[in-house]
C-alpha positions, 0 to 999 in steps of 0.5 A, spaced: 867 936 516 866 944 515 870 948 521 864 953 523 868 958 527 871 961 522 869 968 519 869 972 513 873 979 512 872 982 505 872 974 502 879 973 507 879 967 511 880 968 518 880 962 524 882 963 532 888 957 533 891 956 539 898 957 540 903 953 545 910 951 546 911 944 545 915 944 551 908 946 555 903 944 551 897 945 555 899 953 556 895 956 549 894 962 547 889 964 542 890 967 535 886 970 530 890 967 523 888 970 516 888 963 512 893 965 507 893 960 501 900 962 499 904 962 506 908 955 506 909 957 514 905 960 520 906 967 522 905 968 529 907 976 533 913 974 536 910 978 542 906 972 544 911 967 541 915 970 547 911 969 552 909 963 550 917 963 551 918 959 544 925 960 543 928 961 535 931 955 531 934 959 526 934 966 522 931 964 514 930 968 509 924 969 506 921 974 500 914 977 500 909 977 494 912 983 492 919 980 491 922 983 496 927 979 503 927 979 509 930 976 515 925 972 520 926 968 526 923 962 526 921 956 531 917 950 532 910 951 536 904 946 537 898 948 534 891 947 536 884 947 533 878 944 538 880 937 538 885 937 533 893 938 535 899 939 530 907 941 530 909 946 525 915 951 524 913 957 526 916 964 523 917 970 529 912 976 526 915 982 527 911 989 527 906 990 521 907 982 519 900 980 518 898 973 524 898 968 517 896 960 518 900 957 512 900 950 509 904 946 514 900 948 520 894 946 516 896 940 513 899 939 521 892 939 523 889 936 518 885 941 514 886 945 508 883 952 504 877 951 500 878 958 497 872 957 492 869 957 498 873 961 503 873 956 509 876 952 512 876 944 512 878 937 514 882 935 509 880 927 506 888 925 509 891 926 515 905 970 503 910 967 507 915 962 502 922 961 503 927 965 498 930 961 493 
């Protein structure tokens, strides 16, 4: 089954995904996420994960794929996708982060990357990383 609301940005993957604090699952907003294949988490700004008053778990380290760190918040929110529903950590964006949809939430969803088609796709089983 192909996600056909996805759409095509300079041969980059973007999906809307809704956004919610597990504590009020039924309070979304919507995000358009780049679909980052190297991100292991999700990026979302921190303004919406305010609003959605998602609180931050911890401070984690993080290095970009230039090789540089830095600090994010990061938490834990309900994703949602049409009829498919998924928890993942999620990092706190802070301002010229890019809204990145990363591995967890994808496999929380059950989808995955198809980058030789750049689309996203339900998987066959049910450049965020951490510094190391």
């Amino acid at each position: 089954m192909l996600i056909h609301s996805e759409s095509k940005h300079m041969d980059l993957t973007v999906l809307e995904i809704g956004v919610a604090n597990p504590a009020a699952p039924d309070t979304v907003e919507n995000v358009e996420f780049l679909i980052d294949s190297g991100a292991i988490y999700s990026v979302v700004p921190a303004a919406i994960l305010d609003k959605l008053q998602i609180k931050p778990l911890v401070e984690q380290q993080f290095r970009l794929a230039d090789g540089d760190k830095i600090v994010r918040k990061k938490g834990v929110a309900v994703f949602r996708y049409g009829e498919l529903v998924g928890g993942a950590d999620v990092i706190f964006g802070g301002p010229g982060d890019a809204a990145l949809l990363g591995a967890f939430t994808l496999e929380a969803l059950g989808l995955a990357l198809d980058p030789l088609a750049t689309r996203a796709a339900a998987a066959a089983y049910g450049s965020f990383a951490p510094a190391g």
